[in-house]
C-alpha positions in Angstrom: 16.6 -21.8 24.8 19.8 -22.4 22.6 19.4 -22.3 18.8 19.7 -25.5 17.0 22.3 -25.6 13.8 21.9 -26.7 11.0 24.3 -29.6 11.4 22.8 -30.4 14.4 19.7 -30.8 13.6 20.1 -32.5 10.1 21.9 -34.9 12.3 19.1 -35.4 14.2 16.7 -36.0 11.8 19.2 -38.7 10.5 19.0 -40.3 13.4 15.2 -39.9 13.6 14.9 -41.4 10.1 17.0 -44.1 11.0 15.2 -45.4 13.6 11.7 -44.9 12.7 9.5 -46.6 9.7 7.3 -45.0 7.3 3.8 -43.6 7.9 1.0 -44.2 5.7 1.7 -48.0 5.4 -1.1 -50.9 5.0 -1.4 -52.7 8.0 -0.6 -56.4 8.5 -3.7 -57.3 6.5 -2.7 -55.5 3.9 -5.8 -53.6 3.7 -6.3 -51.2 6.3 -4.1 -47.8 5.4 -3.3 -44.9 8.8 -2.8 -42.0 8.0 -1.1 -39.6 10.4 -1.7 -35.6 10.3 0.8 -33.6 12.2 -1.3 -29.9 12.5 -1.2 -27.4 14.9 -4.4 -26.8 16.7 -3.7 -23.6 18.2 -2.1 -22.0 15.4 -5.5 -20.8 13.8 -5.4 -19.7 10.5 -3.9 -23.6 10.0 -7.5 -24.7 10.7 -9.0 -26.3 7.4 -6.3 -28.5 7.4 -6.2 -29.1 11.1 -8.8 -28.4 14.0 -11.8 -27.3 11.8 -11.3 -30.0 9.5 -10.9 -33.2 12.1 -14.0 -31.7 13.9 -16.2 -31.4 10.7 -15.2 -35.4 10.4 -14.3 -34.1 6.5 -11.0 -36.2 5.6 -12.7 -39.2 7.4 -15.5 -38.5 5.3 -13.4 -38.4 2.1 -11.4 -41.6 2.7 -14.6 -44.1 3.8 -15.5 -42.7 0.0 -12.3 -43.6 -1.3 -12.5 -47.3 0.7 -15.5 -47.9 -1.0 -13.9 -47.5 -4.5 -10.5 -48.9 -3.8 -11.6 -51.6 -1.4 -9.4 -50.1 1.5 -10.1 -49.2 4.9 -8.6 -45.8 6.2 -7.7 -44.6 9.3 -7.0 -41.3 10.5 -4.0 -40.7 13.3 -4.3 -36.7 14.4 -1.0 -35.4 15.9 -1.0 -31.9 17.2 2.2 -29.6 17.6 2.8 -26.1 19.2 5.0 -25.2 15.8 6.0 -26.5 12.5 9.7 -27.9 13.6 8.6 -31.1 15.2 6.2 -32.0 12.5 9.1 -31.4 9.9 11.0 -34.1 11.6 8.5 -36.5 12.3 7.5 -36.1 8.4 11.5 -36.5 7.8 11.2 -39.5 9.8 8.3 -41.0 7.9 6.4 -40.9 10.7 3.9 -37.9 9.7 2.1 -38.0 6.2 0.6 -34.5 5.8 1.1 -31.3 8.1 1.2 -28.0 8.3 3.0 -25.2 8.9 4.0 -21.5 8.4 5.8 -20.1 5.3 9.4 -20.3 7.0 9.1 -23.6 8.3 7.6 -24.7 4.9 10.9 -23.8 3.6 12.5 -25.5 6.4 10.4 -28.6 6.0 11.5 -28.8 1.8 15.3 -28.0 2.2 15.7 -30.6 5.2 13.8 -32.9 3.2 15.7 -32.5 0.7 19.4 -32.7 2.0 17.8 -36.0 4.2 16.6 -37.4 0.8 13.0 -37.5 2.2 11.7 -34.7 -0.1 8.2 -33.1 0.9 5.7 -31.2 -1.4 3.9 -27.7 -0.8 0.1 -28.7 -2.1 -2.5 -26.1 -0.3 -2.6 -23.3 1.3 -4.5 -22.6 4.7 -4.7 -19.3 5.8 -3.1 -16.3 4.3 -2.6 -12.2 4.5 -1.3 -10.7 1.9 0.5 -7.8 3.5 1.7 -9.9 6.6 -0.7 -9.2 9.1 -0.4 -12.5 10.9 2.5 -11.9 12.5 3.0 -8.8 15.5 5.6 -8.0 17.6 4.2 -7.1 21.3 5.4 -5.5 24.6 4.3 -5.4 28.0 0.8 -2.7 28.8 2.7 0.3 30.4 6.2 -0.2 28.1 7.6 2.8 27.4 8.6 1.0 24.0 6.4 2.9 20.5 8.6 2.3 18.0 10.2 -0.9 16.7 13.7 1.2 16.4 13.4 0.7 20.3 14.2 -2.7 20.4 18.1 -2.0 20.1 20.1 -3.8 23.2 16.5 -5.1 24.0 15.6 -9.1 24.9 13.3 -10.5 22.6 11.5 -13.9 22.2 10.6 -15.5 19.2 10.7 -18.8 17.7 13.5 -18.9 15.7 12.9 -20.2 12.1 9.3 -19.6 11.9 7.2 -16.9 10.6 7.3 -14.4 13.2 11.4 -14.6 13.2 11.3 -13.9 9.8 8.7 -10.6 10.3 11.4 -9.8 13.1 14.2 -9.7 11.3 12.9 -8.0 8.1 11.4 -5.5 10.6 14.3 -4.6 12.3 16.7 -4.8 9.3 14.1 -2.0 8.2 14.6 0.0 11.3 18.6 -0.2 10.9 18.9 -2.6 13.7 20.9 -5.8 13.0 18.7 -8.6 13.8 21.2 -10.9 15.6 24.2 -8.4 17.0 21.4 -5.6 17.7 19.5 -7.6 20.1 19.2 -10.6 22.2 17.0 -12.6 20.6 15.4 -15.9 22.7 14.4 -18.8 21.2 11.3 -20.0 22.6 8.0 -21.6 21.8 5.2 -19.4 22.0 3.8 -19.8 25.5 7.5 -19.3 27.0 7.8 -16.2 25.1 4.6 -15.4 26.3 5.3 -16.4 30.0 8.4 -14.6 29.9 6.8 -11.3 28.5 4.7 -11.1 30.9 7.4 -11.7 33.7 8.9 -8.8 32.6 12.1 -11.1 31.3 11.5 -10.0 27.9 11.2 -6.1 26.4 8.9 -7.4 23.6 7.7 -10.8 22.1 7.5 -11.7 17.8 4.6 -14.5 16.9 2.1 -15.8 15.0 -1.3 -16.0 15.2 -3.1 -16.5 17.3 -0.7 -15.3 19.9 -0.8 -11.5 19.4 -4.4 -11.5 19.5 -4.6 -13.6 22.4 -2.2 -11.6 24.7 -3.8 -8.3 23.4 -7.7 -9.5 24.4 -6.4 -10.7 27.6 -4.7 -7.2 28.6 -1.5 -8.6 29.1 0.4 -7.3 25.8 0.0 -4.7 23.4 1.0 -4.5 20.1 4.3 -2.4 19.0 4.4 -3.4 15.4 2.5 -4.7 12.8 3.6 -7.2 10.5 1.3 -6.0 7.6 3.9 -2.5 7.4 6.1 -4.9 5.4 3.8 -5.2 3.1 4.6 -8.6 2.1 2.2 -12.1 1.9 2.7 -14.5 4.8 0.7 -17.7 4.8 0.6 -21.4 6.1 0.4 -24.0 4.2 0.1 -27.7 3.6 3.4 -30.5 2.9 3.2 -33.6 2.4 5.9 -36.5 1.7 6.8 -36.9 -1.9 7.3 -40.3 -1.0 3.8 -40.9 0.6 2.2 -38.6 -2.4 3.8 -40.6 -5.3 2.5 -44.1 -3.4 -1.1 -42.7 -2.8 -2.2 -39.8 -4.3 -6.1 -40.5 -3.8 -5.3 -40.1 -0.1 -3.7 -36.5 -0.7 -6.5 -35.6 -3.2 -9.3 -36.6 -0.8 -7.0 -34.5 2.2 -7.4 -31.6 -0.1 -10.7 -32.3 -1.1 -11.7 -32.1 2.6 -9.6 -28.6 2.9 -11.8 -27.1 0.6 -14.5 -28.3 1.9 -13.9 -27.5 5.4 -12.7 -23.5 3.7 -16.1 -23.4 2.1 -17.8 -23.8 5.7 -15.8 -21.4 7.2 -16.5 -18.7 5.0 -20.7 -20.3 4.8 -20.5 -20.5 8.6 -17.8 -18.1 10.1 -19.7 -17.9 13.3 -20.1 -21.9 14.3 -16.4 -22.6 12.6 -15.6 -19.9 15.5 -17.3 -21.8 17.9 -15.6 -25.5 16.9 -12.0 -24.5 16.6 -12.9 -22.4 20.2 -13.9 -25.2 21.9 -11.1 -28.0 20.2 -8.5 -25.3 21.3 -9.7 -23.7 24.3 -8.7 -20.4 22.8 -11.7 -17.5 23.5 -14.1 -16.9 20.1 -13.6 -13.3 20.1 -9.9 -14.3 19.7 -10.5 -17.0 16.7 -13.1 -14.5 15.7 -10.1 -11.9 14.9 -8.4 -14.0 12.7 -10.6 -16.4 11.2 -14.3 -14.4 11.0 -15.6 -12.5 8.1 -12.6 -10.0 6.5 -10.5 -11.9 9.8 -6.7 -11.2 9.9 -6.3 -14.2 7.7 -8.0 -15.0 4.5 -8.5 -18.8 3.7 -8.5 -20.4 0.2 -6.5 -23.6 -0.6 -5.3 -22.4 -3.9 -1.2 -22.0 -4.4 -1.3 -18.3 -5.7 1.4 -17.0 -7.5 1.7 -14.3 -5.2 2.4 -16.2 -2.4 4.4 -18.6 -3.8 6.9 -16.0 -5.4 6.9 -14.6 -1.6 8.9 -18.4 -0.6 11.5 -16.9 -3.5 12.1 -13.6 -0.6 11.8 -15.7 2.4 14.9 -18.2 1.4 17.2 -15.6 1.5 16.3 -14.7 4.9 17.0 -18.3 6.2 19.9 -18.8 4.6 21.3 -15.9 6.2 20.3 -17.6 9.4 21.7 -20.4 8.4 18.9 -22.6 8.9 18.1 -23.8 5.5 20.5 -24.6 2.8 19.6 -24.5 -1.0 15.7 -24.7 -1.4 13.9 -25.2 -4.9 10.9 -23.7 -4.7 10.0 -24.5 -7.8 10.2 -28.2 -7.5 8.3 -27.8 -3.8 5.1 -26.5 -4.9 3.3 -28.7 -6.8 -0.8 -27.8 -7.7 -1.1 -31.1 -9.3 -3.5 -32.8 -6.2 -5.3 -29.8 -5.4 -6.4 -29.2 -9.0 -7.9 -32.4 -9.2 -9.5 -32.2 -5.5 -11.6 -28.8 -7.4 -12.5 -31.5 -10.1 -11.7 -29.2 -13.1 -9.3 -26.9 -14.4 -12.1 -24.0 -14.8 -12.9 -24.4 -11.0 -9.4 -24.1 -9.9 -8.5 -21.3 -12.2 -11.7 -19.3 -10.6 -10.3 -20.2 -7.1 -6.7 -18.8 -7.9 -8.6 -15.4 -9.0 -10.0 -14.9 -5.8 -8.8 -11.7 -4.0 -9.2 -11.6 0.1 -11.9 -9.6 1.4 -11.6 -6.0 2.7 -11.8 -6.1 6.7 -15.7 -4.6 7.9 -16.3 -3.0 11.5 -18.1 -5.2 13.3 -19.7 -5.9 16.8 -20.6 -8.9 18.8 -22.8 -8.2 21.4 -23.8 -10.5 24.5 -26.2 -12.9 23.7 -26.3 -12.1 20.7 -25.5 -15.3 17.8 -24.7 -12.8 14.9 -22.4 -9.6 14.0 -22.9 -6.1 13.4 -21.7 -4.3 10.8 -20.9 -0.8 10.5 -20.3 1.3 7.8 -17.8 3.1 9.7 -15.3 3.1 12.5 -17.3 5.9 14.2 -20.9 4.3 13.4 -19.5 1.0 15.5 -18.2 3.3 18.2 -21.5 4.9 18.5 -23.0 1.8 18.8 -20.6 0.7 21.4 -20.5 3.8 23.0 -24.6 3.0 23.9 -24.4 -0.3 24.6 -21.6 -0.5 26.8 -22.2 -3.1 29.0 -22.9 -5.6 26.3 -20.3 -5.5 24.1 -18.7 -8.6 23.9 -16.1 -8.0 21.3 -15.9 -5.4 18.6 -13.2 -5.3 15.3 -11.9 -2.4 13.4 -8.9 -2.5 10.4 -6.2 -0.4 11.1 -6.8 2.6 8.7 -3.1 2.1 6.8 -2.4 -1.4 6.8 -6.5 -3.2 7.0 -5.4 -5.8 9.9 -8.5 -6.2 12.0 -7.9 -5.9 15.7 -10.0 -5.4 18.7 -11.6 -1.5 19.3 -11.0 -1.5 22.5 -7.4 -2.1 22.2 -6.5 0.0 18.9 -4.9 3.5 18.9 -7.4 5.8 18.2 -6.7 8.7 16.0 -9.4 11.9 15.2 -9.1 12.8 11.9 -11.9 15.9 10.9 -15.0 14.6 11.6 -13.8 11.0 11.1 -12.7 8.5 13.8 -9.3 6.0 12.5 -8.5 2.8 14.2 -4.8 1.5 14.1 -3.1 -1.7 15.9 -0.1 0.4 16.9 1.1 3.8 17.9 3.3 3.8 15.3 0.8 3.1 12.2 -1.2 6.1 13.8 2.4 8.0 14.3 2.6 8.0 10.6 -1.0 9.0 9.6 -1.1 11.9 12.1 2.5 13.0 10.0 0.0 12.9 6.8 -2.8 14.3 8.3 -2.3 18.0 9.6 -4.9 18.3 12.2 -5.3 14.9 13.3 -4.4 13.5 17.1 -4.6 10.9 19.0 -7.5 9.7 21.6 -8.1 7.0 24.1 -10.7 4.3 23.4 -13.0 6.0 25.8 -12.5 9.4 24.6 -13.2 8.1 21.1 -16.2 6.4 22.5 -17.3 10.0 23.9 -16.4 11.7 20.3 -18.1 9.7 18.4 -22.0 10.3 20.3 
């Protein structure tokens, strides 16, 4: 795939805008409003504002409340997408009224508005990590890659413009590798990139969640760096059109009133919201389990933290360089205003914004079992796992440097003393062993076999 300019594509999403009407409109009678929700289904962590939230029925719920007061009926049009580019032009187009997308295409979705004089607004947040965890660059099991400074002359996929592109190249600008002249990058969705990883047309693959999870569980990647080293906040979010917000804000209020609603059962319920977005998505539980369970790879509170927020101010510069964005005011893009009201005071929201994510526990999901284990310990779980084998049906452990939660059985494990370290990749355990005198690596089953 060929990447789109910026010329290009702001000509056409003028094209797009001139041919298309708005979304969000009264019908002919004047009384009944749609509302059209581009989200991505697959992309997990986007979930209380996508596939947790249209299977709990909670925006529906919200807007036969608000047609009772305003004498309106509402209507609810669900439009999923693979990534955030195609909802940023159907919102340019007035065609979708709220979506949701990654921090890079956020940025995308506010400048193009912007230059197209369709202006969007950032108003939640979905799913975030504060040191960039969501994101992973993978290889092929049996590469002889172990070190991002490997990827010189090498083919990479991505999808250029989101998230994962923008882990990519702050990775590899790290590891003194230009990020366009140093390798040849691919633009492709996620399940080309995928496809073509496990071809053996690509050396290593950049995404978001929940592709790196995904591809590890099913054996056919392994992970070569982790996005958390960068130690900087990556989130999606919510956008909506200024436009559609300044004509009916009760409808953006009661979409965010629905988000936290749809949060607070996730975090209540971590289990059966595993269990939904699994079955909307077809994606396996132990993989949403990863991501979206207790201390998951991404944390999930609606509330526009100042932390995250100043991480938009970083990420321009990045896409500019690209040149995929022009001028962005980030400023002017967030706006709290809806979501402040959705928590119904300003003592409630203020108490949300406090909120720090969780630390990451060991945990184990056995076979028939409808709970988790927890575990003190990486080598309590592994003794636990080590004696019940053949019913293990997934088991999590934080990387010992960075805290992103991946699966045991697919962790580098490092023996430290008496103490048994999990890390996503070889080279997060690389660079423990370096402070650890003494320490080495082991196999899953020899850590298994250390740990009786």
């Amino acid at each position: 795939m060929q990447r789109t300019t910026l010329p290009s594509a702001l000509a056409a999403g003028a094209l797009l805008l001139s041919l298309t009407g708005c979304g969000g409109n009264a019908d002919a009678d004047g009384k009944t409003v749609t509302v059209t929700v581009g989200y991505q289904s697959k992309t997990i962590n986007t979930v209380t504002a996508g596939t947790l939230l249209r299977s709990l029925g909670a925006f529906e719920r919200e807007l036969r409340a608000l047609g009772r007061r305003d004498g309106h009926t509402y209507k609810v049009k669900w439009q999923d997408y693979a990534t955030g580019a195609p909802i940023t032009a159907q919102m340019i187009a007035g065609k979708v009224d709220i979506g949701s997308m990654g921090d890079f295409p956020l940025l995308i979705n506010s400048g193009r508005g912007t230059q197209l004089n369709a202006p969007t607004r950032l108003v939640s947040v979905t799913g975030y990590n504060l040191r960039g965890g969501l994101n992973t660059v993978l290889t092929a099991p049996g590469s002889k890659l172990r070190a991002l400074s490997g990827l010189r002359g090498k083919n990479v996929s991505t999808s250029v413009g989101s998230a994962a592109d923008g882990t990519l190249v702050r990775a590899l600008r790290q590891a003194g590798i230009d990020p366009e002249g140093g390798i040849h990058k691919l633009n492709q969705q996620p399940a080309v990139g995928a496809s073509a990883l496990e071809a053996g047309s690509v050396d290593a693959l950049s995404q978001f969640v929940a592709w790196p999870g995904l591809l590890a569980f099913q054996g056919k990647a392994t992970a070569l760096y982790d996005g958390a080293r960068l130690n900087l906040p990556t989130f999606h979010g919510v956008t909506t059109r200024k436009a559609f917000a300044d004509e009916r804000p009760a409808v953006v209020q009661a979409f965010l009133a629905a988000q936290i609603d749809a949060t607070r059962y996730l975090r209540a319920h971590p289990l059966d919201a595993t269990r939904k977005v699994a079955t909307a998505t077809g994606l396996p539980p132990e993989v949403v389990y990863l991501y979206n369970g207790t201390g998951g790879i991404a944390t999930f509170d609606p509330t526009l933290k100042p932390r995250l927020t100043a991480a938009l101010e970083k990420d321009v510069p990045v896409l500019r360089d690209a040149k995929l964005v022009g001028p962005v005011d980030v400023s002017s893009f967030v706006d709290d205003r809806y979501l402040k009201r959705a928590y119904g005071s300003a003592d409630a929201y203020a108490k949300a914004l406090r909120a720090a994510p969780p630390a990451s526990p060991n945990q184990l999901w056995l076979k028939g079992e409808d709970r988790l284990r927890t575990f003190a310990t990486p080598t309590e779980l592994l003794r636990f796992a080590g004696s019940h084998r053949d019913r293990v049906r997934a088991a999590y452990v934080p990387d010992a440097a960075t805290g992103t939660r991946w699966f045991a059985d697919r962790a580098i494990w490092v023996r430290d003393g008496h103490e048994l370290r999990a890390f996503v990749t070889p080279d997060n355990a690389r660079g423990w062993i370096a402070g650890h005198p003494g320490a080495r690596t082991l196999s899953y089953p020899a850590a298994l076999a250390a740990a009786r």
